[in-house]
ZAPA-312392 format. One record per atom (N, C-alpha, C, CB): residue number from 0; residue in one letter; atom name; y, z, x. Coordinates in nm, 3 decimals. Atoms other than C-alpha are relative to their C-alpha. Glycine has a CB too. Example, Ala and Ser with C-alpha at 12.3 -4.5 7.8 and 13.67 -1.06 7.14 Angstrom:
% ZAPA-312392
> 0_a_N_-0.119_0.000_0.089 .
> 0_a_CA_-0.450_0.780_1.230 .
> 0_a_C_0.120_0.000_0.090 .
> 0_a_CB_0.003_0.125_-0.099 .
> 1_s_N_-0.119_-0.006_-0.082 .
> 1_s_CA_-0.106_0.714_1.367 .
> 1_s_C_0.109_0.073_-0.077 .
> 1_s_CB_0.046_-0.142_0.041 .
This chain:
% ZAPA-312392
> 0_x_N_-0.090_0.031_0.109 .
> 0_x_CA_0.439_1.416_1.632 .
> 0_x_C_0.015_0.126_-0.085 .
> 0_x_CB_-0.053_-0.120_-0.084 .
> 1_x_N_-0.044_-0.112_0.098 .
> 1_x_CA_0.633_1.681_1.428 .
> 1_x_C_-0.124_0.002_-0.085 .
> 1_x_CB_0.147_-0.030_-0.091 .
> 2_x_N_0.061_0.003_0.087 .
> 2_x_CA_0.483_1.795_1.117 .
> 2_x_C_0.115_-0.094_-0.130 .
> 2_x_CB_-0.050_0.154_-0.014 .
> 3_x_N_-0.103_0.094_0.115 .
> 3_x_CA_0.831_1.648_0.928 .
> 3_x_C_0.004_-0.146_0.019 .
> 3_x_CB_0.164_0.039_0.009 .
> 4_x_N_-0.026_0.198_-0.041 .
> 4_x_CA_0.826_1.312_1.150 .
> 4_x_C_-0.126_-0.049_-0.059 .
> 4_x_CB_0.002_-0.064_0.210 .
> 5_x_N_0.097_0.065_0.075 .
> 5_x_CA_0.478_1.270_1.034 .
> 5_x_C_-0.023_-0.045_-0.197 .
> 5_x_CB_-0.096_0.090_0.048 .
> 6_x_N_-0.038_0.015_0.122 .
> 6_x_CA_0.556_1.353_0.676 .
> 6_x_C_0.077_-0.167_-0.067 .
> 6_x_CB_0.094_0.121_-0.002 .
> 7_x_N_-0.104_0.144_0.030 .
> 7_x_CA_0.842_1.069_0.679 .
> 7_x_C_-0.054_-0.070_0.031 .
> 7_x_CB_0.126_-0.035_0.054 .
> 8_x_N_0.056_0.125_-0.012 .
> 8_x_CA_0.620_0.826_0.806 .
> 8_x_C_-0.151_-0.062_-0.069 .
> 8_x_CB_-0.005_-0.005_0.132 .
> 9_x_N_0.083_0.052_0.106 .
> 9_x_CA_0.360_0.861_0.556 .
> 9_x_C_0.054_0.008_-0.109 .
> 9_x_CB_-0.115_0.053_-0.012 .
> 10_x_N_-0.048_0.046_0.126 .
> 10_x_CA_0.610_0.848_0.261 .
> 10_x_C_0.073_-0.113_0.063 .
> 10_x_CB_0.088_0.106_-0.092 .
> 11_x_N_-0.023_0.200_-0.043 .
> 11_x_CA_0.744_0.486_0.459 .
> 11_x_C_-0.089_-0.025_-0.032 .
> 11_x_CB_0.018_-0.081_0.149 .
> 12_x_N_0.109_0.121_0.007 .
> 12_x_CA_0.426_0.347_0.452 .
> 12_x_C_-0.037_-0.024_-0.147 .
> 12_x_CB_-0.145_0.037_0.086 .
> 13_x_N_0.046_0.018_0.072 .
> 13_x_CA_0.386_0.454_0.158 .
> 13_x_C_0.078_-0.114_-0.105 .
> 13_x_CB_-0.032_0.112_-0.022 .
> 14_x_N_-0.074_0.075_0.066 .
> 14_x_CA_0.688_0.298_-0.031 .
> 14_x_C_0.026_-0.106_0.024 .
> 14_x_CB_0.079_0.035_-0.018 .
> 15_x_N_0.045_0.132_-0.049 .
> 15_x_CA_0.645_0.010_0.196 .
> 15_x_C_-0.107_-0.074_-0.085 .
> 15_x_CB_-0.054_0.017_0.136 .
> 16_x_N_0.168_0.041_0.127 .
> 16_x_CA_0.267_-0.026_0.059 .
> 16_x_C_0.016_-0.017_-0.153 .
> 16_x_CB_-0.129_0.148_-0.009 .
> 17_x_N_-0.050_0.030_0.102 .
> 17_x_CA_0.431_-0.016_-0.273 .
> 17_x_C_0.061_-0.091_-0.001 .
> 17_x_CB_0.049_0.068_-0.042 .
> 18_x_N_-0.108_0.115_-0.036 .
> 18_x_CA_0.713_-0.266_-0.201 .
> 18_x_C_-0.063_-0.124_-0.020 .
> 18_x_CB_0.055_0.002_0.152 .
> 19_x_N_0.058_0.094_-0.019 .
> 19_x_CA_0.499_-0.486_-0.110 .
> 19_x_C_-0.110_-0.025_-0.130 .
> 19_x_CB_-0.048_0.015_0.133 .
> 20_x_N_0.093_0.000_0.124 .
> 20_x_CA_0.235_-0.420_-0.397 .
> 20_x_C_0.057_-0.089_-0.095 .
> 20_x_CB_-0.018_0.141_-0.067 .
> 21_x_N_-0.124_0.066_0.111 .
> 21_x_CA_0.517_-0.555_-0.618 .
> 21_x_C_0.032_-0.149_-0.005 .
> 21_x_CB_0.148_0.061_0.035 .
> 22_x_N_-0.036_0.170_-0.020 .
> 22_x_CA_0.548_-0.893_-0.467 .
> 22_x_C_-0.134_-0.048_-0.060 .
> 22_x_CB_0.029_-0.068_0.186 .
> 23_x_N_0.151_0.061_0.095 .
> 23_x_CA_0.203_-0.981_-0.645 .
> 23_x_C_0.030_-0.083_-0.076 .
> 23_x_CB_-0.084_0.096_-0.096 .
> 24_x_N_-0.121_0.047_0.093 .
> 24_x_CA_0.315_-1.251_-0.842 .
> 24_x_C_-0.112_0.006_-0.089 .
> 24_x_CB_0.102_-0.153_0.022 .
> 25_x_N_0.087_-0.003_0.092 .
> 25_x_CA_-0.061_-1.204_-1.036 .
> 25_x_C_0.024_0.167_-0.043 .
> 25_x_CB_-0.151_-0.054_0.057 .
> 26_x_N_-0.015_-0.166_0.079 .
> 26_x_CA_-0.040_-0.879_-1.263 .
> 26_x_C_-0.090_0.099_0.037 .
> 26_x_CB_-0.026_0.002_-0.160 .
> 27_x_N_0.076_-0.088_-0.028 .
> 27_x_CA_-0.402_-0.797_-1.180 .
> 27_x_C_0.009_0.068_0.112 .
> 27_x_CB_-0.094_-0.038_-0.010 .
> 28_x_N_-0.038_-0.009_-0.107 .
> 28_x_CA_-0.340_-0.833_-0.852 .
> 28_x_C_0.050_0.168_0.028 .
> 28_x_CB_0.099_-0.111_0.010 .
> 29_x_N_-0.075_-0.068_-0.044 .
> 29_x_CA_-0.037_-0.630_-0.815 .
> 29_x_C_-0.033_0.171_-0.094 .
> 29_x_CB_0.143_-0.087_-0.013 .
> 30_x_N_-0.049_-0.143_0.049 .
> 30_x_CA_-0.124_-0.345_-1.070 .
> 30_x_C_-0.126_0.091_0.042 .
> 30_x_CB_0.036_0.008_-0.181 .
> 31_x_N_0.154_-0.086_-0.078 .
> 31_x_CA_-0.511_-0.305_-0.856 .
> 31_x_C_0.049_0.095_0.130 .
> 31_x_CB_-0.137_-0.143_0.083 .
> 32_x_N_-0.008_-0.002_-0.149 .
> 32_x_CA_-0.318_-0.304_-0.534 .
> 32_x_C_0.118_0.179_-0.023 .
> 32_x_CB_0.097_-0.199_0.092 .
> 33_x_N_-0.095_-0.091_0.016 .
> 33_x_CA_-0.012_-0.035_-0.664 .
> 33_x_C_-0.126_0.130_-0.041 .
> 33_x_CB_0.133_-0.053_-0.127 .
> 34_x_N_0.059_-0.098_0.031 .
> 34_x_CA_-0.290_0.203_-0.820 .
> 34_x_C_-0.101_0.029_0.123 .
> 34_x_CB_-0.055_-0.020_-0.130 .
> 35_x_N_0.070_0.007_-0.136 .
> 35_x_CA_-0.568_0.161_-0.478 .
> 35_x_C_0.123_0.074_0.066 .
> 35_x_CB_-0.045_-0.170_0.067 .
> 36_x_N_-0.115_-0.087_-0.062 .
> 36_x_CA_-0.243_0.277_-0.274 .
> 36_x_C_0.023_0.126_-0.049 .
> 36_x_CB_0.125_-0.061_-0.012 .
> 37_x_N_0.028_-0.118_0.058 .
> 37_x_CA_-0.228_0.553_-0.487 .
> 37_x_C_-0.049_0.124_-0.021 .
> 37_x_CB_-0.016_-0.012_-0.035 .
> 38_x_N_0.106_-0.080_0.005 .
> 38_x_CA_-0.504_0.714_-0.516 .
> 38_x_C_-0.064_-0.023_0.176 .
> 38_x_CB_-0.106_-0.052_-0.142 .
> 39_x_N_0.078_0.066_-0.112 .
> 39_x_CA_-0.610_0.580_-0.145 .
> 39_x_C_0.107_0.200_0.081 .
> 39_x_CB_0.059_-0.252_0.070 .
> 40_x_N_-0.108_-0.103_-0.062 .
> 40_x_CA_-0.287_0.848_-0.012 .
> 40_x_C_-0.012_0.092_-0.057 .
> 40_x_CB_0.135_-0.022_0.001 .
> 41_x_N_0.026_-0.157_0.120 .
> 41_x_CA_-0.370_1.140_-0.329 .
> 41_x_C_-0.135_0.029_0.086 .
> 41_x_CB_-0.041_-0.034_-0.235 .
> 42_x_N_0.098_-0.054_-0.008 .
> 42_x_CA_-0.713_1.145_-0.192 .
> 42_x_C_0.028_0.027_0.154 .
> 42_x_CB_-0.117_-0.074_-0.055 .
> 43_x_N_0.040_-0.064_-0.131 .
> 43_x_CA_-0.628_1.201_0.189 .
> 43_x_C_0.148_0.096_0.025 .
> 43_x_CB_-0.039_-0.134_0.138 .
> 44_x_N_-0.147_-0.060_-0.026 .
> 44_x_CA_-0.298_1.421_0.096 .
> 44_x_C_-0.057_0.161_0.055 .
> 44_x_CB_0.119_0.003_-0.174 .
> 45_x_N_0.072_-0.180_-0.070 .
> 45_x_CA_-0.529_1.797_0.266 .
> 45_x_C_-0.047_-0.064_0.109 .
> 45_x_CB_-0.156_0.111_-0.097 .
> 46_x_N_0.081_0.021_-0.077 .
> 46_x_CA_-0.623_1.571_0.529 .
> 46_x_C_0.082_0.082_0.172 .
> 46_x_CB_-0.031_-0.175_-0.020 .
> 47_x_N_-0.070_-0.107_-0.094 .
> 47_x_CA_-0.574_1.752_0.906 .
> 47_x_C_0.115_-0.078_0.083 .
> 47_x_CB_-0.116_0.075_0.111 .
> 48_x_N_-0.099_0.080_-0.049 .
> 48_x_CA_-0.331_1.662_1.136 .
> 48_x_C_-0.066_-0.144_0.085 .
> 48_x_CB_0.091_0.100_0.096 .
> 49_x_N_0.002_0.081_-0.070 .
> 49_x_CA_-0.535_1.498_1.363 .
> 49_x_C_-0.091_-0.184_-0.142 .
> 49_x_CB_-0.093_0.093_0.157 .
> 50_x_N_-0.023_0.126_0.061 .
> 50_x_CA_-0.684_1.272_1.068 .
> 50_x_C_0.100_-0.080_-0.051 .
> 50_x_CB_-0.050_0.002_-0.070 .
> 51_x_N_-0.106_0.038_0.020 .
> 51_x_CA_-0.371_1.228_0.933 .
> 51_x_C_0.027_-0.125_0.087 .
> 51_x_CB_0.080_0.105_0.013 .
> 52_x_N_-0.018_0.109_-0.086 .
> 52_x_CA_-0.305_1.016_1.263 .
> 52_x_C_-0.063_-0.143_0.008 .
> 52_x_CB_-0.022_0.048_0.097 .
> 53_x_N_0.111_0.125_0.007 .
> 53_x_CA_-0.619_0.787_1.224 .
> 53_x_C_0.042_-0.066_-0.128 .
> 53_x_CB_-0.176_0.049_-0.007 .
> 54_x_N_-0.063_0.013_0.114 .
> 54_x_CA_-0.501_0.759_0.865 .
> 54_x_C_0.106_-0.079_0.016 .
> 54_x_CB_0.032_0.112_-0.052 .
> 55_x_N_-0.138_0.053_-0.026 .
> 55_x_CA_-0.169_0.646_0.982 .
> 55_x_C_-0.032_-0.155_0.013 .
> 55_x_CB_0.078_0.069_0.141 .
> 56_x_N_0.031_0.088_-0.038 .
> 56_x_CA_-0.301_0.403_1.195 .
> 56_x_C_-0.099_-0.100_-0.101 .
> 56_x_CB_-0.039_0.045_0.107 .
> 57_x_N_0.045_0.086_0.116 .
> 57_x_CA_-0.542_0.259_0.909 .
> 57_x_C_0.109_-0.023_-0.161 .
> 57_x_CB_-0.151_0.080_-0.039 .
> 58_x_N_-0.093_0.032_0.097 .
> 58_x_CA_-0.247_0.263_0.666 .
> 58_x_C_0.048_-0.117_0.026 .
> 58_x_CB_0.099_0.085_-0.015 .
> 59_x_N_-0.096_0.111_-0.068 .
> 59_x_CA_-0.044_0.037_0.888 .
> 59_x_C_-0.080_-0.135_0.009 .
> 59_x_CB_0.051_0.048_0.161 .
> 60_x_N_0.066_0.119_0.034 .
> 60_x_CA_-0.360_-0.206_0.882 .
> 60_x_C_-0.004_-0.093_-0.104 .
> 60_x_CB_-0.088_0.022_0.003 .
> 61_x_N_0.013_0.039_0.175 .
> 61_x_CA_-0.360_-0.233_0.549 .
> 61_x_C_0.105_-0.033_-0.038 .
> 61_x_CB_-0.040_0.108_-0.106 .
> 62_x_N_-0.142_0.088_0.043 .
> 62_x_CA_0.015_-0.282_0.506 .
> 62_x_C_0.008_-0.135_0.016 .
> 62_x_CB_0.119_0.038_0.074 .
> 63_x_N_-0.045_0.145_-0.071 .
> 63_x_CA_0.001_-0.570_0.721 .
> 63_x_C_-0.123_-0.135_-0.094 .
> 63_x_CB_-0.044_0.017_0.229 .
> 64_x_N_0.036_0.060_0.063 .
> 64_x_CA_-0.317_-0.713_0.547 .
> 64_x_C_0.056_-0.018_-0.145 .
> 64_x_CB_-0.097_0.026_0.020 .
> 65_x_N_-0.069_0.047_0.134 .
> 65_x_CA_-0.163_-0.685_0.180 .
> 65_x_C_0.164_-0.060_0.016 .
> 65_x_CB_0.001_0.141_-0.105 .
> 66_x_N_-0.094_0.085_-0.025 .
> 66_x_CA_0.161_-0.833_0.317 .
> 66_x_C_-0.071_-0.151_-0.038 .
> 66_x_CB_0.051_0.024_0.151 .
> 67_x_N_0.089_0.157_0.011 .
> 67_x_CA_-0.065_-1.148_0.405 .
> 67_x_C_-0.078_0.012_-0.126 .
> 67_x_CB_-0.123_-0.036_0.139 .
> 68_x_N_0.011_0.039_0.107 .
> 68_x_CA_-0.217_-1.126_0.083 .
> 68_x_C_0.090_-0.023_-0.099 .
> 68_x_CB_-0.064_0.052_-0.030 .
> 69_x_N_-0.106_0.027_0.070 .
> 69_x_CA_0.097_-1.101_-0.120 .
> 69_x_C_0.080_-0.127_0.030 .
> 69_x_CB_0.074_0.105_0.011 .
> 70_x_N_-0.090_0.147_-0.061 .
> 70_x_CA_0.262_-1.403_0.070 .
> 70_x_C_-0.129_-0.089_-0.081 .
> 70_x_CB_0.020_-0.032_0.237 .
> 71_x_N_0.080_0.120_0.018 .
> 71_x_CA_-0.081_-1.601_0.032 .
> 71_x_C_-0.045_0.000_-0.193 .
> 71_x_CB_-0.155_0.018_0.125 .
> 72_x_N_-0.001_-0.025_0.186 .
> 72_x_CA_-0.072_-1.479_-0.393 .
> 72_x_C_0.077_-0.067_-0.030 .
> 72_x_CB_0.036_0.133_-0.077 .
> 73_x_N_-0.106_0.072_0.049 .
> 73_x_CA_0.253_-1.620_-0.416 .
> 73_x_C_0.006_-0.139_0.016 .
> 73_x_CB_0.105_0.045_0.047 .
> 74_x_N_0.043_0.167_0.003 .
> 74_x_CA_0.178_-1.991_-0.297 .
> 74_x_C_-0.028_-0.059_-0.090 .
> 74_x_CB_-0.096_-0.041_0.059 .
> 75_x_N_0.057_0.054_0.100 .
> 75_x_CA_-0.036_-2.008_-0.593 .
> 75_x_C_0.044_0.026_-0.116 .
> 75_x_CB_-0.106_0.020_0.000 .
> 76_x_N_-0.009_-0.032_0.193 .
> 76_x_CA_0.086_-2.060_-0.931 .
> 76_x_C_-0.081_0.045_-0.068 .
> 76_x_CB_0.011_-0.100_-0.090 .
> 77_x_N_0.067_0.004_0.079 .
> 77_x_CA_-0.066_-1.922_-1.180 .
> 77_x_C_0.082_0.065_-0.180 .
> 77_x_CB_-0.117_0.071_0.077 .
> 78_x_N_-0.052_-0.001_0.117 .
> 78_x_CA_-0.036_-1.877_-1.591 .
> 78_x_C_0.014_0.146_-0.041 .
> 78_x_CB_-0.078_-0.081_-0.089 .
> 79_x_N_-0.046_-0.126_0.070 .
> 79_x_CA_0.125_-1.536_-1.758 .
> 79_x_C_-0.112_0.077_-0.046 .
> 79_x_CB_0.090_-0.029_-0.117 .
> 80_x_N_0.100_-0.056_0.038 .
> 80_x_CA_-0.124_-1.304_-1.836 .
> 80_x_C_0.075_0.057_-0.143 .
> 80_x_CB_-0.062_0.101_0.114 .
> 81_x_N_-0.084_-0.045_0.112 .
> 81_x_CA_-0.031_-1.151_-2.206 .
> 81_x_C_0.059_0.150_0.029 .
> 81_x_CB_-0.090_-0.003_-0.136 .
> 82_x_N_-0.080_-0.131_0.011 .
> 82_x_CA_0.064_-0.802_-2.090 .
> 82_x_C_0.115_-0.017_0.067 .
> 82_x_CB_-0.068_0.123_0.052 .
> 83_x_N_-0.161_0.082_-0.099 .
> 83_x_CA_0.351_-0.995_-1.846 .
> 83_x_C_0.096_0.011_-0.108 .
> 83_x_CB_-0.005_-0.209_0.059 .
């Protein structure tokens, strides 16, 4: 994989991983999961190419699990927190 194709597919995941952060319908939730993403991608942004790849591949895990948590957040009602 390029060095640009790889680039573009760790700023997808990333704005994906955000995207999705957003559907949180709990505040804590969504503002643990947007900052973790964050700092999860700042701390492996010198990583080499070939981690980069393993990286990839554990990004894409994690998308798919906070998908299924964001779906299974939203089922549950819950009451306004005061900074909402």
């Amino acid at each position: 994989m390029s060095q640009s194709a790889t680039r573009q597919t760790v700023l997808q995941l990333y704005r994906s991983m955000q995207r999705e952060a957003n559907k949180f319908s709990s505040y804590n939730f969504r503002e643990y999961s947007k900052r973790r993403i964050a700092l999860g991608f700042r701390e492996n942004k010198l990583a080499t190419p070939d981690q980069t790849k393993d990286l990839i591949v554990q990004s894409q895990n994690d998308y798919e699990m906070l998908k299924r948590q964001a779906t299974i957040n939203s089922l549950y009602a819950h009451r306004k927190v005061v900074v909402e």
